[in-house]
C-alpha positions in Angstrom: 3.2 -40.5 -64.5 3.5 -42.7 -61.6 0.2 -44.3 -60.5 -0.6 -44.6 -56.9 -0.6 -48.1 -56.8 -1.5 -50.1 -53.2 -0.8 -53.8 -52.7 -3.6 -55.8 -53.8 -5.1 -57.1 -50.4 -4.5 -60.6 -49.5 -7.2 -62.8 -47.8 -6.8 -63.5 -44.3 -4.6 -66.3 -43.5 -6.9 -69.6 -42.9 -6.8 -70.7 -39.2 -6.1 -74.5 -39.1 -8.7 -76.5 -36.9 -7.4 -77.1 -33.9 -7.5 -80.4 -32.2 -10.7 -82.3 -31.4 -11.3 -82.6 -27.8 -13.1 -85.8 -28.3 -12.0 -87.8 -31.4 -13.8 -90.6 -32.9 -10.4 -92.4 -32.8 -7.8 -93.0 -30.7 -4.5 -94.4 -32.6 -2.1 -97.4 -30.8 1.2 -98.7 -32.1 0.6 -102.3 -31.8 2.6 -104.9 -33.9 5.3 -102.3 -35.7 1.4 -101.2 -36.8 -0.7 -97.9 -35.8 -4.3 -98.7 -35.3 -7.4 -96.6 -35.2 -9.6 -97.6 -32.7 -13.4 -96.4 -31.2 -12.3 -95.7 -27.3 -16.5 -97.2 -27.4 -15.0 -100.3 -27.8 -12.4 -100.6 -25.4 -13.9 -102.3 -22.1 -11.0 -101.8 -19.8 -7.7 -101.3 -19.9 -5.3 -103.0 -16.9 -1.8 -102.0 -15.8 0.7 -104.9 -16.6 4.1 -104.0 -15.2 5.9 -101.5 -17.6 2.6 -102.0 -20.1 -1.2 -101.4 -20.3 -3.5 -103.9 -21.8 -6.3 -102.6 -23.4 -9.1 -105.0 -23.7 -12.1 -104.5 -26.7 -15.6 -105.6 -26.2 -15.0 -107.8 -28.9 -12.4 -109.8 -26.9 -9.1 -108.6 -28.6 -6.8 -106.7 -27.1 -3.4 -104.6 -26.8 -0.6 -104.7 -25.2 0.7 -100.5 -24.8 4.1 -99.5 -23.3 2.6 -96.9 -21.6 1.9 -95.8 -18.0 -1.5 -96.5 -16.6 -1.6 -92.4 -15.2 -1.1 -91.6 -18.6 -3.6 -93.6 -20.1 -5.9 -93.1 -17.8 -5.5 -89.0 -18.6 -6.1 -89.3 -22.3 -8.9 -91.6 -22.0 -10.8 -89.6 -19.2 -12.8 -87.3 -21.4 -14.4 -90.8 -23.4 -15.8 -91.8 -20.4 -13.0 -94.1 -18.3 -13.0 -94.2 -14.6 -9.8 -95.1 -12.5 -11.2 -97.5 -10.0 -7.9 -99.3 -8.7 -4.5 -98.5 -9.2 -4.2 -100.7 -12.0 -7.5 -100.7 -13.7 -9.9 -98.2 -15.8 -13.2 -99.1 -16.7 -15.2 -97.9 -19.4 -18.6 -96.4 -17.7 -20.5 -97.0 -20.5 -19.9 -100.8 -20.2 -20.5 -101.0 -16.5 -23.5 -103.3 -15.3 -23.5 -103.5 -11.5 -21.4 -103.1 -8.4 -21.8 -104.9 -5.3 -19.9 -104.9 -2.1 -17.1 -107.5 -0.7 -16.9 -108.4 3.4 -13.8 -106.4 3.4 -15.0 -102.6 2.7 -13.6 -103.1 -1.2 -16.5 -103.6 -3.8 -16.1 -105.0 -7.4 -17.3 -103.9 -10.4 -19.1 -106.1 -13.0 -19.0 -105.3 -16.9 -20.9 -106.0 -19.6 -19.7 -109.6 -20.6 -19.1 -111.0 -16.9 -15.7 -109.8 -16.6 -15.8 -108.2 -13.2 -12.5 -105.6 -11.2 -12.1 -104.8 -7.5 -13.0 -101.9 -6.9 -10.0 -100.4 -3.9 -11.1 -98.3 -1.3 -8.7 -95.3 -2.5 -10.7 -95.2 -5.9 -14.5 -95.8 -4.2 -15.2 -91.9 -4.9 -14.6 -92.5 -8.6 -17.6 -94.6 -9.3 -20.0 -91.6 -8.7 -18.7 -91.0 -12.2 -20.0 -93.7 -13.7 -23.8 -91.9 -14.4 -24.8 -88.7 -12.7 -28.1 -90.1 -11.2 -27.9 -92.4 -8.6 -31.3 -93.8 -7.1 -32.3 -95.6 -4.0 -28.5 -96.4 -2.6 -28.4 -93.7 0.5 -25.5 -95.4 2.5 -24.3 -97.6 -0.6 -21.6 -95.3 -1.5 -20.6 -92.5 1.4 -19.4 -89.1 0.2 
């Protein structure tokens, strides 16, 4: 007599994880090496011709064939602001920002090292914190 006999039930396939949106690392080919690196410690990371040199708190950096657009699209959601076509700043790092004679300001980080700041990127630098105090007038909408 033939049983009735049913498949035995299989458990539901596991989902993999998807991507992180934020990673704690970021990985670079540097050197015929990849690195893992905190994006906390890059400081800023400057266009070079054809290459992007990321510079680390700590004073090393890296030397990227990469596009600065590019870079400055995956870096974005750790906390990097575009503030001249060839620089990004970490906001994080940023210490003050005072203006020039000739309508550009520049932009001091932690350490001393210190960017111009070009009138096309001004807007950005309202990203750098979300509360801005006591400068009506110091940076227009």
């Amino acid at each position: 007599m033939l049983e009735n006999t049913r498949p035995p039930i299989l458990a539901a396939p596991l989902e993999m994880e998807g991507p992180r949106t934020n990673p704690s690392k970021i990985a670079i080919k540097a050197g015929g090496k990849i690195l893992f690196i905190d994006p906390a410690e890059v400081g800023a990371v400057e266009a070079q011709g054809n290459y992007v040199l990321l510079q680390r708190m700590s004073g090393s950096a890296f030397l990227l064939r990469q596009a600065l657009c590019v870079v400055a699209e995956k870096l974005l959601p750790y906390g990097f602001v575009r503030i001249h076509r060839s620089t990004l700043v970490n906001a994080a790092y940023v210490e003050e920002i005072y203006p020039w004679t000739t309508g550009e300001y520049v932009l001091r980080i932690q350490g001393g090292k210190e960017f111009p700041v070009s009138r096309t990127f001004r807007r950005n630098l309202h990203a750098i914190t979300p509360l801005w105090l006591g400068t009506d007038g110091f940076l227009p909408d």
